[in-house]
MDTraj code that builds the backbone (N, CA, C; nanometers):
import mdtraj as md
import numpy as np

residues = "UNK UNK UNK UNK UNK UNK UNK UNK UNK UNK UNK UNK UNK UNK UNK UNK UNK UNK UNK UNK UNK UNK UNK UNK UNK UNK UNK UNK UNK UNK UNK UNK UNK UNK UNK UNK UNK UNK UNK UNK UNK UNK UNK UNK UNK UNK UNK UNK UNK UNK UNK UNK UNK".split()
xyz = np.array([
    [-3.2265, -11.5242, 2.5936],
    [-3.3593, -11.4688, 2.6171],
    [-3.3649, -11.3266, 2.5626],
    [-3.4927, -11.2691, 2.4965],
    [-3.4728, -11.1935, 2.4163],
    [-3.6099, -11.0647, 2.4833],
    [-3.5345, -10.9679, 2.4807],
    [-3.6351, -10.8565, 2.5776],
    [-3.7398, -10.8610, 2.5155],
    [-3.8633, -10.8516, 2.5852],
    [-4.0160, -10.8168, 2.5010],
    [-4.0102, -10.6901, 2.4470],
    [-4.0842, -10.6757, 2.3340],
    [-4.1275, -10.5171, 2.3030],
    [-4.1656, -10.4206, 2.3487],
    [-4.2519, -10.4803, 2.4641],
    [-4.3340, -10.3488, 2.5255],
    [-4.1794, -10.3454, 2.6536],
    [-4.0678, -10.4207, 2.7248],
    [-3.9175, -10.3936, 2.7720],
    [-3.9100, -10.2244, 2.6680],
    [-3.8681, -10.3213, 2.5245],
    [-3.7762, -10.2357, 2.5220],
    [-3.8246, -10.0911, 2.4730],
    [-3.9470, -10.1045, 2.4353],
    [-4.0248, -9.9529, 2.4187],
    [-3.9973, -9.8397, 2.5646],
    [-3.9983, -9.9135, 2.6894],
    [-4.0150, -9.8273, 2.8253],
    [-3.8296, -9.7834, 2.8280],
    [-3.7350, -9.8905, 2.7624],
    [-3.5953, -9.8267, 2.7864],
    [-3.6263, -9.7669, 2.6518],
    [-3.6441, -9.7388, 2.5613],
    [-3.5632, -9.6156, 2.4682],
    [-3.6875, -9.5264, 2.5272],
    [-3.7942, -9.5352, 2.6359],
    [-3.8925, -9.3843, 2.5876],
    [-3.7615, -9.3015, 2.7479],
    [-3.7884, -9.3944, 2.8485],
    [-3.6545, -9.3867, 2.9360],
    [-3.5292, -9.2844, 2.9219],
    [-3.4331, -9.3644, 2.8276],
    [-3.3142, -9.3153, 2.7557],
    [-3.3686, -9.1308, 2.6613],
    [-3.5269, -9.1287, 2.6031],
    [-3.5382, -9.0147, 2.5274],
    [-3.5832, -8.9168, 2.6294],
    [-3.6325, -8.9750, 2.7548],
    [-3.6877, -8.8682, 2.9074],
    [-3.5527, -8.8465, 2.9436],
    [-3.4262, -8.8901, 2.9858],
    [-3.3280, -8.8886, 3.0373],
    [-3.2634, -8.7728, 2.9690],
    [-3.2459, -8.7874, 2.8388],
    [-3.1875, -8.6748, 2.7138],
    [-3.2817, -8.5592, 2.7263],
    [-3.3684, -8.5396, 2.7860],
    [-3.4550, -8.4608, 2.7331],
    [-3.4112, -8.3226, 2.8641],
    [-3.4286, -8.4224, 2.9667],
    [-3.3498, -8.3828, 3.1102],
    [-3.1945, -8.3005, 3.0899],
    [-3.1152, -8.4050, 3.0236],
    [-3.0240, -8.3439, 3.0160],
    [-3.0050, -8.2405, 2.9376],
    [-3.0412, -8.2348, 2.8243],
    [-3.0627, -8.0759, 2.7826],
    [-3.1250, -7.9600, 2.8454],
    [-3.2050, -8.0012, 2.8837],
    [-3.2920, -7.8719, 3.0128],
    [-3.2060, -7.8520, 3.1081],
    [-3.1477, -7.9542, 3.1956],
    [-3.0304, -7.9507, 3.2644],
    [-2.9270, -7.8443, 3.2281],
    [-2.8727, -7.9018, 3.1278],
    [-2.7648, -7.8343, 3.0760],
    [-2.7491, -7.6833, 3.0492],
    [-2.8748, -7.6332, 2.9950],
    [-2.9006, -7.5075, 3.0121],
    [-2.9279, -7.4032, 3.0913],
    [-2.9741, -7.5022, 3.2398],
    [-2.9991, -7.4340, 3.3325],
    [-2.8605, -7.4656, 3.3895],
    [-2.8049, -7.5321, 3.4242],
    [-2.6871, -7.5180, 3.5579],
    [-2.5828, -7.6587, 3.5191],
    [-2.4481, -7.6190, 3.5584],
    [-2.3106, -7.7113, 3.5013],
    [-2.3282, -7.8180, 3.6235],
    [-2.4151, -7.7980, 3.7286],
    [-2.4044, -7.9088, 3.8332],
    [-2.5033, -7.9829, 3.8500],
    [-2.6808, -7.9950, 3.8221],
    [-2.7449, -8.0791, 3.7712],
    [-2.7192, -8.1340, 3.6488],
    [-2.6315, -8.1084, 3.5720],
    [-2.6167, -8.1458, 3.4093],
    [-2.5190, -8.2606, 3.4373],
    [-2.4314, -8.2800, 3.5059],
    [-2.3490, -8.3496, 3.5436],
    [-2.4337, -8.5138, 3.5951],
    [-2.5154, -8.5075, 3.6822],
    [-2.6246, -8.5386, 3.7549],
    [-2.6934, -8.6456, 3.6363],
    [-2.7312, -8.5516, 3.5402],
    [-2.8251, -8.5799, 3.4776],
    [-2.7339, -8.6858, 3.3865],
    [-2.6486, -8.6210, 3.3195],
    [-2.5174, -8.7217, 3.2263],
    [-2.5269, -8.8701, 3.2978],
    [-2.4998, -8.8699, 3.4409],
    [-2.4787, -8.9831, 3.5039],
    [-2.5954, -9.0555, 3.4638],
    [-2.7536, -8.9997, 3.4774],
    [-2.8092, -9.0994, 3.4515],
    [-2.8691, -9.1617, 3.3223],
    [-2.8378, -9.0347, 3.2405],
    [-2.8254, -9.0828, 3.1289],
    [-2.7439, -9.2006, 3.0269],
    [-2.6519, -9.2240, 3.1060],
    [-2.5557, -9.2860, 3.0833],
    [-2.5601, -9.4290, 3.1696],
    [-2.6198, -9.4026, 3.2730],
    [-2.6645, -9.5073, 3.3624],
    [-2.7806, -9.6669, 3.2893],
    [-2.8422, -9.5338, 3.2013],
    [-2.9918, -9.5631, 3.1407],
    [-2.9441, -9.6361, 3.0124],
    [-2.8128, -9.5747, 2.9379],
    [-2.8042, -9.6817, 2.7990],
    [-2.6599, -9.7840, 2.8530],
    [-2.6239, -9.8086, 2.9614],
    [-2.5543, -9.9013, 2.9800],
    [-2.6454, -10.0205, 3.0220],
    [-2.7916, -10.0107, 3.0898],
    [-2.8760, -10.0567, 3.1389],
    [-2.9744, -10.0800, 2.9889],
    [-3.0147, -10.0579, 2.9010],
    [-3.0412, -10.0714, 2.7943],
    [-2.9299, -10.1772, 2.6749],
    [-2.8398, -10.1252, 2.6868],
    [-2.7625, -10.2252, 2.6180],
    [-2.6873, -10.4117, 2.6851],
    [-2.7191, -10.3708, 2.8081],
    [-2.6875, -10.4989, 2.9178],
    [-2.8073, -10.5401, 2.8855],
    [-2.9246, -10.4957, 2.8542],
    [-3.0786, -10.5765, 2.8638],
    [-3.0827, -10.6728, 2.7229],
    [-3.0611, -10.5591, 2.5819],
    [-3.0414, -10.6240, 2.4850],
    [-2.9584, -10.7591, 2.4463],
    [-2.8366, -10.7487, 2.5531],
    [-2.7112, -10.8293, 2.5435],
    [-2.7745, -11.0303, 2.6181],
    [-2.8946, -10.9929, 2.6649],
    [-2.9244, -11.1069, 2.7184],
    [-3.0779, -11.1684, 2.6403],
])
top = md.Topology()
chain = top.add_chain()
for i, resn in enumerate(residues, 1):
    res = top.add_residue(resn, chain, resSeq=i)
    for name in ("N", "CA", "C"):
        top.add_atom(name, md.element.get_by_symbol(name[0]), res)
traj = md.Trajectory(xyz[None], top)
C-alpha cells in the first residue's frame, strides 16, 4: 500500500517544521535542541516507516 500525496506532503512539510525548530532551538539553548533532535528524528523515522509500506 502506497502513501497518498496529500500523506506524504503533511510528513515532509512536518520533517521541514521540525528542522526549522531545531535550528531556532539550537541557537537559543543546548537543552531544547536536544528535545528538538529527538523529534526530529522521531519525524523521519516515522516518514520513512510510512514510505516502507
Amino acid at each position: 500500500m502506497k502513501i497518498s500525496h496529500n500523506t506524504e506532503f503533511k510528513l515532509v512539510f512536518l520533517q521541514a517544521a521540525a528542522r526549522a525548530l531545531l535550528v531556532r532551538d539550537f541557537e537559543n539553548s543546548e537543552k531544547s535542541s536536544i528535545e528538538s533532535k529527538k523529534s526530529y528524528f522521531m519525524l523521519q523515522l516515522l516518514t520513512k516507516s510510512y514510505k516502507r509500506i
